[in-house]
C-alpha positions in Angstrom: 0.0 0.0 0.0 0.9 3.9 -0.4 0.7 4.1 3.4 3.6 1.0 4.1 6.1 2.4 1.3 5.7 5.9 2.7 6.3 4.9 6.3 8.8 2.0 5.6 10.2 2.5 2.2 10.5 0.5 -1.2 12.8 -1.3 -3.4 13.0 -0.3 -7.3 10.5 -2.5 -8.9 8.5 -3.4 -5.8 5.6 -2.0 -7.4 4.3 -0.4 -11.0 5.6 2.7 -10.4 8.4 1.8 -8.0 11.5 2.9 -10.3 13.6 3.7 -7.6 14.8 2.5 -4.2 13.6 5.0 -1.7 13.7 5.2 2.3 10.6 5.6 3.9 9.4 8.3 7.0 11.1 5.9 9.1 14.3 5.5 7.9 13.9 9.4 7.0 13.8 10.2 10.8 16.6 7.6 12.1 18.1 9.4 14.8 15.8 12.1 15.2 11.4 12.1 16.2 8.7 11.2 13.8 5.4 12.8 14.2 2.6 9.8 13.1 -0.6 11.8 12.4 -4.2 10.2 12.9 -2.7 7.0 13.7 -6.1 5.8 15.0 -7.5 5.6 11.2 -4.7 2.8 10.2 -6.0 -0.3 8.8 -5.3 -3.6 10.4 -2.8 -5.1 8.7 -0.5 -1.7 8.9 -1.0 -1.7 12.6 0.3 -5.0 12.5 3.9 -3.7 10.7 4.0 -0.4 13.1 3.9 -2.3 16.0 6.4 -5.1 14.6 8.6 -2.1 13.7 8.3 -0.1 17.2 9.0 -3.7 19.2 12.2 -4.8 16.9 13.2 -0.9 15.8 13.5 -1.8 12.1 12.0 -1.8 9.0 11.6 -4.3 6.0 11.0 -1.5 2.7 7.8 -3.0 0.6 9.9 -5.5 -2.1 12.7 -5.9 0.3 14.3 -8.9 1.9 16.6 -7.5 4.5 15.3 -5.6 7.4 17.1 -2.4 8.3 17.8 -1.1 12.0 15.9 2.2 12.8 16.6 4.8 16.2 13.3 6.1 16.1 10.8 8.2 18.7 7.4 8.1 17.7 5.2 10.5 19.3 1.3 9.6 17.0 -2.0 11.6 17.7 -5.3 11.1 16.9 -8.7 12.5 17.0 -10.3 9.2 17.5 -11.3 7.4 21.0 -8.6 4.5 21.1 -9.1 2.7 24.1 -12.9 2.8 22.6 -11.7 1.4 19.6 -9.2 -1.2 21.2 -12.7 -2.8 23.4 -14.3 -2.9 20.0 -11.3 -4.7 18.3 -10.6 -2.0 15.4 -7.4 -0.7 16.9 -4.7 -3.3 18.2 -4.6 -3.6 22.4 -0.7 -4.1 21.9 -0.2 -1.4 19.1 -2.3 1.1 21.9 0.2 0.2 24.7 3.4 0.7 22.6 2.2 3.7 22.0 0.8 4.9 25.0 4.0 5.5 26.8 3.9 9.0 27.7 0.2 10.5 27.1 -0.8 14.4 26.7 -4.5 14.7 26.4 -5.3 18.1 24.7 -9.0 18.8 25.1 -11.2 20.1 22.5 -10.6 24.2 21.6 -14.5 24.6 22.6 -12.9 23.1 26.4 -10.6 25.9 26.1 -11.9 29.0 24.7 -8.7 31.2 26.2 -7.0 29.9 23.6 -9.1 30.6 20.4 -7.8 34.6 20.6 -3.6 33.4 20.3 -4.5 30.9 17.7 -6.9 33.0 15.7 -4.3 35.6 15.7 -1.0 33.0 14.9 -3.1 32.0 11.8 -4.3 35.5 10.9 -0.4 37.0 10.7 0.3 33.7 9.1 -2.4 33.8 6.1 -2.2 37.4 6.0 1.6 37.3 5.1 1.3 34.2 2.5 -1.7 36.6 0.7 0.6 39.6 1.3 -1.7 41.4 3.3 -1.5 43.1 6.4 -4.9 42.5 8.7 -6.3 42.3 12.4 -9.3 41.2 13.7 -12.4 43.5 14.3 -13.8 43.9 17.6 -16.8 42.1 16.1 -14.8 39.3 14.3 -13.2 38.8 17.6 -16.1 37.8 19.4 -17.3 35.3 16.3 -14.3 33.5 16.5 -14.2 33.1 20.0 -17.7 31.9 20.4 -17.9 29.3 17.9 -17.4 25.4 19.2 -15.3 24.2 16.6 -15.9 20.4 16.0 -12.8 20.2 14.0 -11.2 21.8 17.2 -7.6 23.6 15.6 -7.9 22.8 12.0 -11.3 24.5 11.5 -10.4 27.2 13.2 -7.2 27.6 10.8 -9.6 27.1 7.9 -11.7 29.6 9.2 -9.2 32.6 9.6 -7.5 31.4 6.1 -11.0 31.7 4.5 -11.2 35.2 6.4 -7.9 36.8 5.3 -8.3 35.5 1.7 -11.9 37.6 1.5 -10.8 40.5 3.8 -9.8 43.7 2.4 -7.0 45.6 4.6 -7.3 46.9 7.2 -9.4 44.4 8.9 -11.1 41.0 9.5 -14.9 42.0 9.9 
């Protein structure tokens, strides 16, 4: 799959497509962190290869025979309930322990509305400057962001403020 030669790499030929060898995310991070994103939406079978890979720190590339030794931290998040996931058998018990080493719990944005005003205005100065604009927030705009729950807790609000700044005229955000 896309997802295994990504994370753990491929030989040339190990797939149409494959015309080179190339190291995977693994590999790419030896020695260093690597960030897995949304690790509670992997399929099965890849769970299987992440937790081989975590337990014996290396990695087989898709079309390879030898496995090759990997120093990797793994920190993974997701958005999904995992312990819910492990009762219901979608998400490995041993994969969730490996994994589960050192837990942060970030509540939702809507738990944490003090927030909402630094990240709103992170993400306005950071739109504004890719659009090449120079903006702040109205009083009124403010507020709006501020009060709205944001299911998709950080990302909406990013899309939110990008949508903002690219139908804003200067000075402000109304």
């Amino acid at each position: 799959s896309i997802a295994e030669s990504e994370l753990f790499g491929h030989e040339k030929g190990a797939f149409t497509g494959a015309n080179t060898r190339k190291d995977g995310l693994f590999r790419a991070a030896n020695g260093g962190t690597l960030f897995l994103d949304e690790v509670g939406e992997l399929p099965t079978p890849l769970q299987v290869k992440l937790l081989r890979v975590l337990q014996e720190r290396k990695v087989r590339p898709v079309g390879g025979t030898q496995e090759l030794e990997v120093d990797v931290r793994v920190v993974a998040a997701t958005n999904r309930d995992v312990e819910g996931a492990v009762r219901d058998g979608s998400f490995r018990q041993d994969l969730f322990y490996r994994l589960n080493v050192i837990r942060v719990t970030l509540p939702p944005l809507r738990e944490r509305r003090e927030d909402i005003p630094t990240l709103a205005a992170h993400f306005l100065q950071k739109h504004s400057a890719l659009e090449g604009k120079r903006l702040s927030f109205s009083a009124e705009a403010l507020r709006y962001i501020s009060e709205q729950d944001y299911p998709g807790n950080v990302r909406e609000l990013e899309n939110l403020v990008e949508r903002a700044v690219a139908l804003a005229s200067e000075p402000y955000v109304v």
